[in-house]
N, CA, C and O atoms as CSV, one atom per row, in Angstrom:
chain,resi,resn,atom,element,x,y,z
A,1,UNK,N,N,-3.676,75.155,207.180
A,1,UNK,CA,C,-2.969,74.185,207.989
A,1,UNK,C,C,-2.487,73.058,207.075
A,1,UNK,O,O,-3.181,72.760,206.103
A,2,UNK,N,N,-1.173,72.316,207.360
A,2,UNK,CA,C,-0.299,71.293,206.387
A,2,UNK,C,C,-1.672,70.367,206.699
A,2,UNK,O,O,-2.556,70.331,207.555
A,3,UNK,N,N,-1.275,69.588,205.381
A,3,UNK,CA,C,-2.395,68.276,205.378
A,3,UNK,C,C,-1.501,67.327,206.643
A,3,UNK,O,O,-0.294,67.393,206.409
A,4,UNK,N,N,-1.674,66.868,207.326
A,4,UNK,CA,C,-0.990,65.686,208.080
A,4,UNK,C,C,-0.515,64.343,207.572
A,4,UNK,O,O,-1.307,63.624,206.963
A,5,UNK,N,N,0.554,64.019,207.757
A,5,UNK,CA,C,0.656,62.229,206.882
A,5,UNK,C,C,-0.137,60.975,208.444
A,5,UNK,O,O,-0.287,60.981,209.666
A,6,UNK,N,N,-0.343,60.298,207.504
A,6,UNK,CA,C,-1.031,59.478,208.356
A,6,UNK,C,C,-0.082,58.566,209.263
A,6,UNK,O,O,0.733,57.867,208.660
A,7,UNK,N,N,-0.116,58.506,210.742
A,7,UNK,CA,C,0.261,58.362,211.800
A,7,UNK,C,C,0.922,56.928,211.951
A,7,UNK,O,O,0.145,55.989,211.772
A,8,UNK,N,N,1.998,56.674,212.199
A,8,UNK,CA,C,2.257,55.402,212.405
A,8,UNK,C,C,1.408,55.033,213.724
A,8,UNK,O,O,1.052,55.845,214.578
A,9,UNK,N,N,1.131,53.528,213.722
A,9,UNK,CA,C,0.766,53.167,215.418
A,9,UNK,C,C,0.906,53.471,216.758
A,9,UNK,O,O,1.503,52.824,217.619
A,10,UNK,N,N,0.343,54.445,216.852
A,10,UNK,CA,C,0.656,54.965,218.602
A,10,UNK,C,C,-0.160,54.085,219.666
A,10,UNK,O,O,-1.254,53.548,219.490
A,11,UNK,N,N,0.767,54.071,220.985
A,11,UNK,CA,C,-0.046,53.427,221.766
A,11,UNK,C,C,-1.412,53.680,222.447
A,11,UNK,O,O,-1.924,53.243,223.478
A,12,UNK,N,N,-1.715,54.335,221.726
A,12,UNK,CA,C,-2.898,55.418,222.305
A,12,UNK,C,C,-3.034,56.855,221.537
A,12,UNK,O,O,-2.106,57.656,221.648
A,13,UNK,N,N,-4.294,57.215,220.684
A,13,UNK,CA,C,-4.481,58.094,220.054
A,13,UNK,C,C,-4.107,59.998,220.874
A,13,UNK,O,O,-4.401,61.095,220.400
A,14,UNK,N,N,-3.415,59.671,222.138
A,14,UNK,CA,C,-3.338,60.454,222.768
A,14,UNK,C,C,-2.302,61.660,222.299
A,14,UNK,O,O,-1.169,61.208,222.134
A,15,UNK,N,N,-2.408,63.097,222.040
A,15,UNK,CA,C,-1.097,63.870,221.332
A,15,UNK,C,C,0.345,63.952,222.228
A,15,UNK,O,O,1.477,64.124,221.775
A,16,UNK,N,N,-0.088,63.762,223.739
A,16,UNK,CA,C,1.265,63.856,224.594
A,16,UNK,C,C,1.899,62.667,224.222
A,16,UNK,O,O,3.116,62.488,224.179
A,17,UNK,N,N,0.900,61.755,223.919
A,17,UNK,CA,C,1.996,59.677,224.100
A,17,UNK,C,C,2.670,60.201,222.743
A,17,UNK,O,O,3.900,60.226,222.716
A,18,UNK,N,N,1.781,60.721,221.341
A,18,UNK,CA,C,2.479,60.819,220.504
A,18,UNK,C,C,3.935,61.944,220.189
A,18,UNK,O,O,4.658,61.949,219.194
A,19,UNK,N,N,3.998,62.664,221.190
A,19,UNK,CA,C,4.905,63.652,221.629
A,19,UNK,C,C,5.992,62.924,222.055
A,19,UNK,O,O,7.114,62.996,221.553
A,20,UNK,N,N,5.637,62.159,223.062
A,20,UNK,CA,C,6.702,61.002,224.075
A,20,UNK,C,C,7.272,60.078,223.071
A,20,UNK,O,O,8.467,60.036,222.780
A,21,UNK,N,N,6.185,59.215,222.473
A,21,UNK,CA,C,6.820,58.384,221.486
A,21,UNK,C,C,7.947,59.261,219.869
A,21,UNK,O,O,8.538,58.573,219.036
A,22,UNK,N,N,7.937,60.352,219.869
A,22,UNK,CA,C,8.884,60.700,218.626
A,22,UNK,C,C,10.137,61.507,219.191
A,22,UNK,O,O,11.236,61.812,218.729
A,23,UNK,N,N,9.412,61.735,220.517
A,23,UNK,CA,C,10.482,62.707,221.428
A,23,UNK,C,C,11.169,62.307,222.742
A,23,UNK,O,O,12.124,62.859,223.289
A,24,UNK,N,N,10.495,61.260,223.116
A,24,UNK,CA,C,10.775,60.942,224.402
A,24,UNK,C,C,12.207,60.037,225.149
A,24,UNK,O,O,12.157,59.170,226.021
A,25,UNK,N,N,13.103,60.456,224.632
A,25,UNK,CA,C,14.263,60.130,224.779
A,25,UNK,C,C,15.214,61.041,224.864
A,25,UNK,O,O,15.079,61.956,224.051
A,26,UNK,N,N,16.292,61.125,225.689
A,26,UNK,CA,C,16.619,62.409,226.115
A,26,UNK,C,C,18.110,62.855,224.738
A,26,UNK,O,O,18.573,63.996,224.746
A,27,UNK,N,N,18.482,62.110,224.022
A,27,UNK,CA,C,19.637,61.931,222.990
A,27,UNK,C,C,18.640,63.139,221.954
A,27,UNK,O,O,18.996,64.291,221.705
A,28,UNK,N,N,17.236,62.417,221.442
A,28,UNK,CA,C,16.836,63.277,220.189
A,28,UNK,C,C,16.418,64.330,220.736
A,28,UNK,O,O,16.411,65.202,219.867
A,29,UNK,N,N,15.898,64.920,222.159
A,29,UNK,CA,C,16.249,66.540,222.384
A,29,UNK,C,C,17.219,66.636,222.480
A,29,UNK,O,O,17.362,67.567,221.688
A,30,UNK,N,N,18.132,66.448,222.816
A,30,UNK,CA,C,19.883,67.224,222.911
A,30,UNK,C,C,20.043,67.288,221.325
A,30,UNK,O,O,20.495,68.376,220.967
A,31,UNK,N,N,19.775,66.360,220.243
A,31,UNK,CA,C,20.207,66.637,219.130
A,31,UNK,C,C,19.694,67.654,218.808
A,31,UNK,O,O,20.580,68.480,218.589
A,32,UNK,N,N,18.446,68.173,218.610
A,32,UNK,CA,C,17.719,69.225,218.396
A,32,UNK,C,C,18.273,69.791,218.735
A,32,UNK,O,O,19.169,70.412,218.161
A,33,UNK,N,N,17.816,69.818,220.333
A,33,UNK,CA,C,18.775,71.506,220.490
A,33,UNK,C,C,20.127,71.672,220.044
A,33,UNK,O,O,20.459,72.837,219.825
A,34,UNK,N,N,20.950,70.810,219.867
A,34,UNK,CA,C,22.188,71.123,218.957
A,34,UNK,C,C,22.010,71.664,218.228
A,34,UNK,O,O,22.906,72.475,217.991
A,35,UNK,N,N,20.860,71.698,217.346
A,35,UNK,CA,C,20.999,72.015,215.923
A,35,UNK,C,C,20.355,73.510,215.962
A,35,UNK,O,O,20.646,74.405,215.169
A,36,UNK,N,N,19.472,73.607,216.982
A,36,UNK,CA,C,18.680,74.903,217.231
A,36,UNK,C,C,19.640,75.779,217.838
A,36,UNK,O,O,19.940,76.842,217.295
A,37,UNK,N,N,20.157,75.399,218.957
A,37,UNK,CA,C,21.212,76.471,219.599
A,37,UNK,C,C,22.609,76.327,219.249
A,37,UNK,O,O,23.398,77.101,219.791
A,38,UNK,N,N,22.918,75.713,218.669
A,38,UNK,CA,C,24.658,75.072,218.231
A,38,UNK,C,C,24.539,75.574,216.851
A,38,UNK,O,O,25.449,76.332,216.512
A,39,UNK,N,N,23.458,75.280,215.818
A,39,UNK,CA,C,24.030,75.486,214.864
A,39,UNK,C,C,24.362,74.127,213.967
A,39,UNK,O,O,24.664,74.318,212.789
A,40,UNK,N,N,24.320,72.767,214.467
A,40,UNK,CA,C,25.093,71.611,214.438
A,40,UNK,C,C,24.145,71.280,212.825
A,40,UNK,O,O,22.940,71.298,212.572
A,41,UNK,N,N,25.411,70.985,211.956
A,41,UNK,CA,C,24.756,69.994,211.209
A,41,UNK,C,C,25.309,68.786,210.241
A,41,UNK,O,O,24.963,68.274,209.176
A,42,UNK,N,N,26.632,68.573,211.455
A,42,UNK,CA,C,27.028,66.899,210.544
A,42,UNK,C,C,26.908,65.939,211.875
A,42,UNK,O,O,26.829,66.277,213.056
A,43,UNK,N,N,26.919,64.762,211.347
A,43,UNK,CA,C,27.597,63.866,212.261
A,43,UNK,C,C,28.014,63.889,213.153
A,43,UNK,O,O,27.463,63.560,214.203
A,44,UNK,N,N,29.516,64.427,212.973
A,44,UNK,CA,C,30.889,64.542,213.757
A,44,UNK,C,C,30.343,65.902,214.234
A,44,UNK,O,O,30.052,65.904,213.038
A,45,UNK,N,N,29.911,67.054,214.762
A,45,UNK,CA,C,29.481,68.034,215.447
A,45,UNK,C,C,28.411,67.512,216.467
A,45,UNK,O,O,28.246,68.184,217.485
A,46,UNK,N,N,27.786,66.554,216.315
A,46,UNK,CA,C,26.707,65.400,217.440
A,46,UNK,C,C,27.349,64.664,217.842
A,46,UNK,O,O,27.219,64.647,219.066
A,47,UNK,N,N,28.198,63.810,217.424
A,47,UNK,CA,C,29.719,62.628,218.152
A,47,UNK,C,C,30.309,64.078,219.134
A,47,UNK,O,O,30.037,64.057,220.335
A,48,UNK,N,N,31.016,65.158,218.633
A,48,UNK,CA,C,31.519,65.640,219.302
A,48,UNK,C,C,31.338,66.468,220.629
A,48,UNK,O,O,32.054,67.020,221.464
A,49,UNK,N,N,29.594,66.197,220.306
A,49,UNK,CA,C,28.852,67.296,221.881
A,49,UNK,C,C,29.397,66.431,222.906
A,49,UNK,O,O,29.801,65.268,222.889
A,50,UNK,N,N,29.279,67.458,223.942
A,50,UNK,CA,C,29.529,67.571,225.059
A,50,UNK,C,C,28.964,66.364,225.874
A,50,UNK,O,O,29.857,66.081,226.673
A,51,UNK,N,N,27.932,65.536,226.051
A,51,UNK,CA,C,27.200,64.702,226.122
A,51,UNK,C,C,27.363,63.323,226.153
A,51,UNK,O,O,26.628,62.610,226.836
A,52,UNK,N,N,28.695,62.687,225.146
A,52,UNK,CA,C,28.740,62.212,224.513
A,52,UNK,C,C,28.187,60.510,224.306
A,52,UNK,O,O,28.182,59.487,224.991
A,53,UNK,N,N,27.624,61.043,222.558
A,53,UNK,CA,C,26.657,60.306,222.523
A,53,UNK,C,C,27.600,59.031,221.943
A,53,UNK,O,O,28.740,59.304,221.567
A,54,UNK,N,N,27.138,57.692,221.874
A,54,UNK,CA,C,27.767,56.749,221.423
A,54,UNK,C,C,27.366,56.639,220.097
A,54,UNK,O,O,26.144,56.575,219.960
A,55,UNK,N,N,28.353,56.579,218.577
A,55,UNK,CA,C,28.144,56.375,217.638
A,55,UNK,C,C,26.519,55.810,217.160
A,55,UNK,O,O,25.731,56.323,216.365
A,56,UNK,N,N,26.396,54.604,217.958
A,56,UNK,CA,C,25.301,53.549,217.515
A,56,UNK,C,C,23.727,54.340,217.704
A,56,UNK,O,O,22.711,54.452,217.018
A,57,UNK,N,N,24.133,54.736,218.872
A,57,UNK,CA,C,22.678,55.700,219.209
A,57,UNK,C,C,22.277,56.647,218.132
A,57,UNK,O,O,21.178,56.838,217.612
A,58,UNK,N,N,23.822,57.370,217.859
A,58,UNK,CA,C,23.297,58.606,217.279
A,58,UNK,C,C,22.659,58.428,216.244
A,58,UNK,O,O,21.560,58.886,215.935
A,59,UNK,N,N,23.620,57.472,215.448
A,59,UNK,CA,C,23.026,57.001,213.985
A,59,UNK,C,C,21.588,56.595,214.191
A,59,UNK,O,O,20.816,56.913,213.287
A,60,UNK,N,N,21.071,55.909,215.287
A,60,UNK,CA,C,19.533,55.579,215.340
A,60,UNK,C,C,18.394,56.859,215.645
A,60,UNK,O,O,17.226,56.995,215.281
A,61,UNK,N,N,19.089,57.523,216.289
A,61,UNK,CA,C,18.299,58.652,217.023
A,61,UNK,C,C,18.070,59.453,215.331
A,61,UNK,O,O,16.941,59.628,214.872
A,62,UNK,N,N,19.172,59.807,214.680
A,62,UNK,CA,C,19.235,60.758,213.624
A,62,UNK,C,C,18.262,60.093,212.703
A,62,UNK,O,O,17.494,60.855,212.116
A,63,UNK,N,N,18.127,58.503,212.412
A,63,UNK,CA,C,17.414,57.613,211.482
A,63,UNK,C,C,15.824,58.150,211.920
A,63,UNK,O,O,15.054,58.533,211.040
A,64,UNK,N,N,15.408,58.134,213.429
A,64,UNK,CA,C,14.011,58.543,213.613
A,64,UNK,C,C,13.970,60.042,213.733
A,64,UNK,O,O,12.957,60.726,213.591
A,65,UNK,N,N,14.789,60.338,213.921
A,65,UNK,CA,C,14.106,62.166,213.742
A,65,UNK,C,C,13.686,62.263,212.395
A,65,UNK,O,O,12.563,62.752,212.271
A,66,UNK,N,N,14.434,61.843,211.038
A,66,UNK,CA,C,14.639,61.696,209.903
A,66,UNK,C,C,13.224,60.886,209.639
A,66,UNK,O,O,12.680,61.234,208.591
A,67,UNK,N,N,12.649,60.050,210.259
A,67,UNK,CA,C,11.893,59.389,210.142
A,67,UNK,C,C,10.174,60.056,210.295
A,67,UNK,O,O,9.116,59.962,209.673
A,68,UNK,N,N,10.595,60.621,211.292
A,68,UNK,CA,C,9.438,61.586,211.981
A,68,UNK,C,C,9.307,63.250,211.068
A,68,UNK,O,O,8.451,64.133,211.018
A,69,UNK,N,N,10.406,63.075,210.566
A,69,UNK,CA,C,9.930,64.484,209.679
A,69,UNK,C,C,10.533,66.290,210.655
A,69,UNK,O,O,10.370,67.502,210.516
A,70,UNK,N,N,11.162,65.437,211.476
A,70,UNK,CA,C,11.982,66.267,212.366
A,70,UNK,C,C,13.191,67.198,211.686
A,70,UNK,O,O,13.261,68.427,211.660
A,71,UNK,N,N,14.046,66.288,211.186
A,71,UNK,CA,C,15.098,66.609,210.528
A,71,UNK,C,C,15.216,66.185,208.951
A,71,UNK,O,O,14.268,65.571,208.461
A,72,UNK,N,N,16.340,66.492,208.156
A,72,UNK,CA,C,16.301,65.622,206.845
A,72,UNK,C,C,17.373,65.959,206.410
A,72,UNK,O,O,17.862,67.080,206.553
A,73,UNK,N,N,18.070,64.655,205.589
A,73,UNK,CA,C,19.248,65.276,204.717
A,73,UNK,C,C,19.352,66.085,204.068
A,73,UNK,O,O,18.306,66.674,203.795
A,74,UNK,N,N,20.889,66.689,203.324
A,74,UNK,CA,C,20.775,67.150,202.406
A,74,UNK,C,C,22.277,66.904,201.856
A,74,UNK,O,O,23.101,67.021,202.764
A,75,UNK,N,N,22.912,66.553,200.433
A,75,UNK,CA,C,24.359,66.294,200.684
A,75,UNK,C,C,25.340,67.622,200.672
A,75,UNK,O,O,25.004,68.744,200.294
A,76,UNK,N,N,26.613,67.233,201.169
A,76,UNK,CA,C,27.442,68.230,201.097
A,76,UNK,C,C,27.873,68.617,199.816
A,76,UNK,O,O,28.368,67.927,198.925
A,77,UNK,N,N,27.546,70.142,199.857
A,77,UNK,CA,C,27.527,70.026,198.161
A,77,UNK,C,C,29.633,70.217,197.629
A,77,UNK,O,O,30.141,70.170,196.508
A,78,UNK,N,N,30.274,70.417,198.968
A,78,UNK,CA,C,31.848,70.048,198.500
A,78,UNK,C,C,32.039,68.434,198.373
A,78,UNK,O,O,32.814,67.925,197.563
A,79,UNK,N,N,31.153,67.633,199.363
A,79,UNK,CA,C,31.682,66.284,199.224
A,79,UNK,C,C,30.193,65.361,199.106
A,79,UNK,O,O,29.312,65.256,199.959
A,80,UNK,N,N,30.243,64.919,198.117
A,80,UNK,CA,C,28.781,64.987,198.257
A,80,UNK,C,C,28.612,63.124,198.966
A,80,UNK,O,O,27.638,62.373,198.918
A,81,UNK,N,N,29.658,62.957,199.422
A,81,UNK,CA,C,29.522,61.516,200.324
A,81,UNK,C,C,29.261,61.839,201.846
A,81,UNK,O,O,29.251,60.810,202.522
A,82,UNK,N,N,29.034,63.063,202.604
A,82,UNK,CA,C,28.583,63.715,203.519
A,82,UNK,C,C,27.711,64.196,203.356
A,82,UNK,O,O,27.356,64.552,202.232
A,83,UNK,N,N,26.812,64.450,204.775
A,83,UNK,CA,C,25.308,65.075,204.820
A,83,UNK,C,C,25.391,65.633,205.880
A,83,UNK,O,O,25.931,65.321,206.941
A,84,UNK,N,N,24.510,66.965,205.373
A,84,UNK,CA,C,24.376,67.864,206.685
A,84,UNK,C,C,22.642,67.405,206.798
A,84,UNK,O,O,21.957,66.887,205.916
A,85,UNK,N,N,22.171,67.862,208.432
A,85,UNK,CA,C,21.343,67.823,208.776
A,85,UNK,C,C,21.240,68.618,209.275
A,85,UNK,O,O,21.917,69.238,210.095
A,86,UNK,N,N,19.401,68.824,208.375
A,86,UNK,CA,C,18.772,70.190,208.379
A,86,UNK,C,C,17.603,70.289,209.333
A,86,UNK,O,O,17.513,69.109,209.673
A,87,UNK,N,N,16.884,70.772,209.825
A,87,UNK,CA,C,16.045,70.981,211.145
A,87,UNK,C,C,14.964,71.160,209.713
A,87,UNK,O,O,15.422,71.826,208.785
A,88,UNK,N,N,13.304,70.461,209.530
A,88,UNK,CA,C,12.354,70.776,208.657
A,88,UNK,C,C,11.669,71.767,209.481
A,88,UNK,O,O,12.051,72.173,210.579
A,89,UNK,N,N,10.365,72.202,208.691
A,89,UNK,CA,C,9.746,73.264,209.301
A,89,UNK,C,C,9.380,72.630,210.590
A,89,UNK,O,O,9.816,73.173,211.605
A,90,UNK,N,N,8.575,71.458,210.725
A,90,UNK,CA,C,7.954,70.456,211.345
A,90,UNK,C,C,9.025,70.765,212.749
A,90,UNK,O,O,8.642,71.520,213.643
A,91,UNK,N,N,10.268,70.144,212.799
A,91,UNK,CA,C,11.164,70.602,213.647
A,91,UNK,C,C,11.707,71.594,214.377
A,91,UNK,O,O,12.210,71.531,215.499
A,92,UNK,N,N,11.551,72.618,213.577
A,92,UNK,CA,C,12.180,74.487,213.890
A,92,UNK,C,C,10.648,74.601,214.793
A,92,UNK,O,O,10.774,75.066,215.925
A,93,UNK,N,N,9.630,74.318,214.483
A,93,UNK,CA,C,8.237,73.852,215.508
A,93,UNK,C,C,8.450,73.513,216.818
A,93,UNK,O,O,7.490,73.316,217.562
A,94,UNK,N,N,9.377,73.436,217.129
A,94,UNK,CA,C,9.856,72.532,218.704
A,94,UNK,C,C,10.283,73.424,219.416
A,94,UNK,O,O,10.172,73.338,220.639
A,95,UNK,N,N,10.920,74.578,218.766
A,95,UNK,CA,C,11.883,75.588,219.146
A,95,UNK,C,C,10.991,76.758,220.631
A,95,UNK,O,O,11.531,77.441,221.501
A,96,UNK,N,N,10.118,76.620,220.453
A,96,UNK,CA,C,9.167,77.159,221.479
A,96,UNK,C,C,8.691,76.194,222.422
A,96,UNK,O,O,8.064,76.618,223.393
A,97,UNK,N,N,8.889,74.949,222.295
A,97,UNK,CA,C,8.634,73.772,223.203
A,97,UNK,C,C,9.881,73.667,224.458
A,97,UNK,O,O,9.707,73.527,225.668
A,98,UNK,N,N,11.037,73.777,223.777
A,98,UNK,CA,C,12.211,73.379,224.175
A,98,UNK,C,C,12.699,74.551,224.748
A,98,UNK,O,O,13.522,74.316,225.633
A,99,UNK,N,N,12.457,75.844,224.533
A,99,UNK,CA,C,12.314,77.184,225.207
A,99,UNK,C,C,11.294,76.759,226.500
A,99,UNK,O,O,11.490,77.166,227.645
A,100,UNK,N,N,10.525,76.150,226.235
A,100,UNK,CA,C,10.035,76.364,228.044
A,100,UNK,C,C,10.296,74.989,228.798
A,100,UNK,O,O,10.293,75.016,230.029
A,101,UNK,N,N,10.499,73.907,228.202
A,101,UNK,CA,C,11.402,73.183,228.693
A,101,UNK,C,C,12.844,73.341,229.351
A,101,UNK,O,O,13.485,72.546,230.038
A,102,UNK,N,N,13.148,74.653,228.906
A,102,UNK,CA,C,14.777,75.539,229.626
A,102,UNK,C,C,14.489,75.970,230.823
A,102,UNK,O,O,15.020,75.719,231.905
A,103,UNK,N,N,13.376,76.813,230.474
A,103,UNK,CA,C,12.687,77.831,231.139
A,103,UNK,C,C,12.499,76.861,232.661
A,103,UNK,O,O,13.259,77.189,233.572
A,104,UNK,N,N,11.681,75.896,232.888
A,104,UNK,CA,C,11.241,74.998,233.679
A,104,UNK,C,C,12.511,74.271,234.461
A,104,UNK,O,O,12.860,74.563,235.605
A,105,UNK,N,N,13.089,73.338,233.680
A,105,UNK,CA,C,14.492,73.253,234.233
A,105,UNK,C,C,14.911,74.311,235.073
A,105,UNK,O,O,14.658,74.185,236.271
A,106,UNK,N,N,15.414,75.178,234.745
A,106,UNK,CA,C,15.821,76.434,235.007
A,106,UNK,C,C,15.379,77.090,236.368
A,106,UNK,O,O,16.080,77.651,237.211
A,107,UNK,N,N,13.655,76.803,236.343
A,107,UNK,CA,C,12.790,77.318,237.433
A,107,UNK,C,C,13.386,76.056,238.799
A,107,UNK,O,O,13.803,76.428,239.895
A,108,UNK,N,N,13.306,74.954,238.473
A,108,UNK,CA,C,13.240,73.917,239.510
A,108,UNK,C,C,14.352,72.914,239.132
A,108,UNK,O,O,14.157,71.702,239.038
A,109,UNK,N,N,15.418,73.467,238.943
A,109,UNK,CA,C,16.439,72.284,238.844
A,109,UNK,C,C,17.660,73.521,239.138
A,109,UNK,O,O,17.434,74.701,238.871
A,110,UNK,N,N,18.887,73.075,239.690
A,110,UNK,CA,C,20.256,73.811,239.505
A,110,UNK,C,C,20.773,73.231,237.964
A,110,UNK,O,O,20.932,72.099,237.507
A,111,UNK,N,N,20.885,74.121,237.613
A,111,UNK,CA,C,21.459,73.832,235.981
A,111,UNK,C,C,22.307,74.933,235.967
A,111,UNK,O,O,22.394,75.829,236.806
A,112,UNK,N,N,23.047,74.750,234.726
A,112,UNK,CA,C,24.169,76.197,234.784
A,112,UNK,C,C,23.930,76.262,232.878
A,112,UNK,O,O,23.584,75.380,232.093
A,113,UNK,N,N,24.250,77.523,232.691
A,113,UNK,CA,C,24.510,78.007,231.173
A,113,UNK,C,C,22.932,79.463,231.117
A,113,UNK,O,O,21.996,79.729,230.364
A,114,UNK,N,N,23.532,80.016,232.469
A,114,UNK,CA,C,22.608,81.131,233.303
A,114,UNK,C,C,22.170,82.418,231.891
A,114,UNK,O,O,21.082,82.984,231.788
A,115,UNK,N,N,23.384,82.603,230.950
A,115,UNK,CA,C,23.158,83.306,230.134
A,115,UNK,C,C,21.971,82.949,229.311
A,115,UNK,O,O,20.923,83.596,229.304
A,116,UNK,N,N,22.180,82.005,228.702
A,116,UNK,CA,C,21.002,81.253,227.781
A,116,UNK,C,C,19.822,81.513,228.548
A,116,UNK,O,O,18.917,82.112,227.966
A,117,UNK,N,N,19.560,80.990,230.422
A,117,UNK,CA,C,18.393,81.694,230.488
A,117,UNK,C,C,17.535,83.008,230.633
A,117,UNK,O,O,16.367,83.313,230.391
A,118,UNK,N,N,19.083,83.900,231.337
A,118,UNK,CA,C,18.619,85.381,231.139
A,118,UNK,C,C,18.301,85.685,229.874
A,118,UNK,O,O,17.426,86.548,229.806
A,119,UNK,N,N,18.703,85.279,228.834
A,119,UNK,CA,C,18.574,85.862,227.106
A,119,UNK,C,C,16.851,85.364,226.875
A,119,UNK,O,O,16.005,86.150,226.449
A,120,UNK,N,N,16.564,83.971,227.234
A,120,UNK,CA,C,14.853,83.714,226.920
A,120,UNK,C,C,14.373,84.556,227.674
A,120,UNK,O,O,13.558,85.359,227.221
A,121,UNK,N,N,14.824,84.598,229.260
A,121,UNK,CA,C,13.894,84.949,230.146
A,121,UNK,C,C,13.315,86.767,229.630
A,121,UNK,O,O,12.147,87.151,229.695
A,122,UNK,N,N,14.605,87.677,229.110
A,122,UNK,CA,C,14.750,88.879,229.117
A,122,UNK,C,C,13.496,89.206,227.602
A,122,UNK,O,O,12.648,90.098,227.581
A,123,UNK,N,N,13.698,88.434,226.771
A,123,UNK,CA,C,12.545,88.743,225.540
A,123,UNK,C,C,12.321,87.015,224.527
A,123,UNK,O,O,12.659,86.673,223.394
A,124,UNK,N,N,11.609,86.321,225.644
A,124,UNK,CA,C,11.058,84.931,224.993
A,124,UNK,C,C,11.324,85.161,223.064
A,124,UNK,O,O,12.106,84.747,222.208
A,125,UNK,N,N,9.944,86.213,223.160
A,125,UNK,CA,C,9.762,86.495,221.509
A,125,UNK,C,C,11.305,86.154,220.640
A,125,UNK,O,O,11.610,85.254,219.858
A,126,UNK,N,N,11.984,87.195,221.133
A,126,UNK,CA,C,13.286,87.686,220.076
A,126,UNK,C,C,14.217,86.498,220.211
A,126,UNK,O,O,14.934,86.094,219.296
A,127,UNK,N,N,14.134,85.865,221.671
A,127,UNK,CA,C,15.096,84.455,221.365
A,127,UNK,C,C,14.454,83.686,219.937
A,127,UNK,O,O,15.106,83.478,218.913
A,128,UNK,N,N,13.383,83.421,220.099
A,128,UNK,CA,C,12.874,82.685,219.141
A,128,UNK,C,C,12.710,82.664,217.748
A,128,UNK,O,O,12.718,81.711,216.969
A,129,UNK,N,N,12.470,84.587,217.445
A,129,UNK,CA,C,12.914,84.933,216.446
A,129,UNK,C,C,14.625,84.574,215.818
A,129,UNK,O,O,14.881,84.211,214.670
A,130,UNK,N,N,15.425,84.752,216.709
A,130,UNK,CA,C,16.754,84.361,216.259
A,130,UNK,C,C,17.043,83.052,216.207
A,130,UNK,O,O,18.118,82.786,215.670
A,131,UNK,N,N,16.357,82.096,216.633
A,131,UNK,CA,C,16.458,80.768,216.134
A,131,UNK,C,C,16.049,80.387,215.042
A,131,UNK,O,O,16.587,79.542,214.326
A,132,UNK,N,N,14.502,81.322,214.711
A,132,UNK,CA,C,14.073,80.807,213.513
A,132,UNK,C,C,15.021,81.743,212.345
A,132,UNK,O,O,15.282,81.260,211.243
A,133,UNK,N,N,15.429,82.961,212.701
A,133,UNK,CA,C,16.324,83.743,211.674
A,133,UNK,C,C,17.416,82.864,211.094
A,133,UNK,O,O,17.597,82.710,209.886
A,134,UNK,N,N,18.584,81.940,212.682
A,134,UNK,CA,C,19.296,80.841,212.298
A,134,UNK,C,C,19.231,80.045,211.342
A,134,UNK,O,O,20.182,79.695,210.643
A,135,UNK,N,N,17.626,79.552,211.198
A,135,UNK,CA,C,17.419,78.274,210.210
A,135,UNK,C,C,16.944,79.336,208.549
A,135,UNK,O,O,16.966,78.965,207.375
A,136,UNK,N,N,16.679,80.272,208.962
A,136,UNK,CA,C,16.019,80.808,207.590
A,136,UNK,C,C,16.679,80.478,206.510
A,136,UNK,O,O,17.766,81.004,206.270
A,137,UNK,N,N,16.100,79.511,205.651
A,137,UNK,CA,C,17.120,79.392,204.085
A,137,UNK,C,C,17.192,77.765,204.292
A,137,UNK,O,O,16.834,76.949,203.442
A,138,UNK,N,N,17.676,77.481,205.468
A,138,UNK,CA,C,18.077,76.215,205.739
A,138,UNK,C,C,17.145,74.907,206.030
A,138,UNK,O,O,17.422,73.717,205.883
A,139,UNK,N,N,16.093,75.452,206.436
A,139,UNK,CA,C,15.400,74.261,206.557
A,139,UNK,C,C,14.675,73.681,205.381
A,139,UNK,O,O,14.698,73.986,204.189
A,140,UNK,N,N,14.144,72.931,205.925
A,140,UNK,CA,C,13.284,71.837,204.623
A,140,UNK,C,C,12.144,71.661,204.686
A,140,UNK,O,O,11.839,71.579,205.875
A,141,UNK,N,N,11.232,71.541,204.001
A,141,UNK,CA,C,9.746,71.412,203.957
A,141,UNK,C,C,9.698,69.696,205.263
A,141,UNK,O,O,10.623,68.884,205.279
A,142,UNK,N,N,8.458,69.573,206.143
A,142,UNK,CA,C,8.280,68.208,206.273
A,142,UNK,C,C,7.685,67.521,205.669
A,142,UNK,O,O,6.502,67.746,205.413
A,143,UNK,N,N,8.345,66.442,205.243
A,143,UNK,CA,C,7.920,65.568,204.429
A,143,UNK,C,C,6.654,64.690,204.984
A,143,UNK,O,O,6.156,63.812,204.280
């Protein structure tokens, strides 16, 4: 098991508050899942979701995922004044969280994008495998 880095101040040694506090805003799951089911990894591919997020947020939201060991730079190696953002192992970790977070939605909410849930619902496993196949190469150790 990774050694753990030592914890910034949570309001409570509790693992859900600490779940809530790195996750609990609904911008840094949509980014994730951008990056898990989209593929997403500049800037302008998160400005441009569907969602749309306001510049100021994103840049903050991306600063604490980045912060949390969620995500991490890396530069563009054509321009190297651009950065893509990479999902760390720590992050691609979520990818089974956010699968039953669909799943649930899905159960008790009208939502639409029915394919996405027949595809988990039909073989959980193999969705997941192809997310993590997605990132293979690409991700980054957490720091």
């Amino acid at each position: 098991m990774p050694k753990k880095k030592s914890s910034p101040k949570w309001r409570s040694g509790c693992p859900l508050n600490a779940s809530v506090e790195i996750l609990g805003d609904r911008w840094s799951l949509l980014i994730i899942r951008d990056m898990m089911l989209r593929g997403f990894r500049t800037y302008k591919e998160f400005l441009d979701s569907y969602e749309g997020i306001a510049t100021n947020i994103l840049a903050d939201r991306l600063r604490k995922l980045i912060a949390h060991g969620i995500i991490a730079t890396q530069p563009d190696p054509s321009d190297g004044r651009k950065l893509f953002y990479l999902l760390t192992a720590k992050g691609l970790d979520l990818a089974p969280v956010l699968t039953e977070m669909v799943l649930w939605a899905a159960a008790h909410e009208d939502t639409e994008n029915q394919a996405l849930i027949r595809q988990i619902q039909k073989d959980k496993g193999q969705f997941l495998a192809a997310v993590r196949q997605r990132w293979a190469g690409k991700t980054l150790p957490s720091s």
